[in-house]
ZATI-997887 format. One line per 8 residues: their letters; for each residue z, x, y of N, C-alpha, C. Coordinates in steps of 0.2 Angstrom, whole numbers. Example, Ala and Ser with C-alpha at 12.3 -4.5 7.8 and 13.67 -1.06 7.14 Angstrom:
! residues 2
as	39/66/-28/39/62/-22/39/66/-16 ~ 35/64/-11/36/68/-5/39/64/0
//
This chain:
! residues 76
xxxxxxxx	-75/-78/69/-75/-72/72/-83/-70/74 ~ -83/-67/80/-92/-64/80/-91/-56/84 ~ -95/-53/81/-96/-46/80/-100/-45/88 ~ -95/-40/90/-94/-38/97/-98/-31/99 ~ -97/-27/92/-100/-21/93/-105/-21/85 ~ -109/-19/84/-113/-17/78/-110/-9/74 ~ -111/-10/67/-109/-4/64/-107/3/67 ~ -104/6/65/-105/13/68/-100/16/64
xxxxxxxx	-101/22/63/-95/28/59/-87/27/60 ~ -84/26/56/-79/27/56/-76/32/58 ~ -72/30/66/-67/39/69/-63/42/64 ~ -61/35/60/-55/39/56/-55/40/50 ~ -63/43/48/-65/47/42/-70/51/44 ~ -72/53/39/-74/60/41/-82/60/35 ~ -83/54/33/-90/53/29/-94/46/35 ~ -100/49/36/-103/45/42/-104/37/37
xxxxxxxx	-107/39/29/-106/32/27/-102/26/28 ~ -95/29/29/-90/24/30/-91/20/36 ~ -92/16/40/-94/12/43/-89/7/47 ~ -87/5/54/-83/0/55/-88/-4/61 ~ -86/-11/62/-88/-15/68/-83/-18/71 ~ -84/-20/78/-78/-23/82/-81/-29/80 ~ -77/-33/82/-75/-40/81/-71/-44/87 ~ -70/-50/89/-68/-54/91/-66/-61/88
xxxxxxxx	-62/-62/89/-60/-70/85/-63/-75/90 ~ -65/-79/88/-68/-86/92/-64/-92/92 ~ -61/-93/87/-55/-100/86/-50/-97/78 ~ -45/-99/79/-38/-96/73/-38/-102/69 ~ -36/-99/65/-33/-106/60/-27/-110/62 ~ -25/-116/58/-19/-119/61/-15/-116/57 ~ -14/-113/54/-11/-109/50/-14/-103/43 ~ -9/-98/44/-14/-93/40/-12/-96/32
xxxxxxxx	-21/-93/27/-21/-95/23/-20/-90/18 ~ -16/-89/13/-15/-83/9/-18/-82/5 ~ -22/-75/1/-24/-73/-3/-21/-75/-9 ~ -15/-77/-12/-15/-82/-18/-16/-89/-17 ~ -15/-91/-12/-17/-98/-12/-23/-99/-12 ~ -29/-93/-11/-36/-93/-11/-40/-92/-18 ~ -35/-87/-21/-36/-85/-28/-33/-91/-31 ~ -29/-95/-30/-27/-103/-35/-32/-109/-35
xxxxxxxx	-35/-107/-32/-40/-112/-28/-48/-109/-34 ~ -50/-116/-36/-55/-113/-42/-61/-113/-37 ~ -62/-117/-31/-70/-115/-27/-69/-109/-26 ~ -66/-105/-26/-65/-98/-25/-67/-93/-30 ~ -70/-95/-36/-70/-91/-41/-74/-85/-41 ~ -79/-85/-37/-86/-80/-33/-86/-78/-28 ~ -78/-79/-24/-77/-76/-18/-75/-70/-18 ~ -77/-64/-16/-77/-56/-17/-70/-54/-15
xxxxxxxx	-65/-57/-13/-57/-54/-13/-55/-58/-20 ~ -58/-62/-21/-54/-64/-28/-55/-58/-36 ~ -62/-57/-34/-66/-53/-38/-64/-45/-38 ~ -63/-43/-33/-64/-38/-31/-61/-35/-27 ~ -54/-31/-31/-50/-28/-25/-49/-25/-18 ~ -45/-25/-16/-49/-17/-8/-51/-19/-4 ~ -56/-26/-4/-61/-28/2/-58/-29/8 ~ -62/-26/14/-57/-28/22/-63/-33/24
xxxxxxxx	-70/-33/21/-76/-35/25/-81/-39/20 ~ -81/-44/22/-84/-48/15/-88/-54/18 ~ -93/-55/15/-99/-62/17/-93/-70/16 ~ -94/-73/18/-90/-81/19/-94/-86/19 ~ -94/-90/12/-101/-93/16/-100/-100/17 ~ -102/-103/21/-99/-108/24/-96/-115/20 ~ -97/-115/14/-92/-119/9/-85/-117/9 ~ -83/-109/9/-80/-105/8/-75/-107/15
xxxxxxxx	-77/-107/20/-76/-104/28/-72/-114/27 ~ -75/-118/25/-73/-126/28/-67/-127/23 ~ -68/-123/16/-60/-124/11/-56/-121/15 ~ -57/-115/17/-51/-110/21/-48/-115/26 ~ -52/-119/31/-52/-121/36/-46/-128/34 ~ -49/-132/28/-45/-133/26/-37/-137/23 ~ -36/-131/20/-33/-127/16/-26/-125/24 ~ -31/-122/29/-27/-120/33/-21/-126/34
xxxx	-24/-132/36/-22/-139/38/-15/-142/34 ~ -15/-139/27/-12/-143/22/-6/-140/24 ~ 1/-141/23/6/-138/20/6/-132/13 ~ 10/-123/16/9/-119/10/12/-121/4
//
């Protein structure tokens, strides 16, 4: 994905810290990958959705981004 607008306040809260960005997708998976299939996966051990519940926006780092990718390719 790449970031189409830069941060700004969330309309639909009412604390300016709260913060959203627009996005765009660039290319899709060949298939989506699930959050437990991610969290069964041990390179995943330091990846902040596994860690850490609630996240909608999180860093990816390119080791991370090429297992998704794929992960995406295999049968679920």
């Amino acid at each position: 994905m790449k970031v189409v607008k830069g941060r700004y306040a969330d309309p639909a809260q009412d604390d300016p810290r709260l913060v959203v960005v627009d996005i765009k997708p660039i290319r899709g998976l060949d298939r989506p990958v699930s959050l437990a299939e991610i969290k069964a996966n041990s390179k995943f051990a330091a990846f902040a959705p596994v860690r850490i519940s609630r996240l909608s926006v999180m860093p990816v780092t390119a080791m991370q981004r090429a297992e998704i990718d794929r992960l995406s390719k295999q049968s679920p």
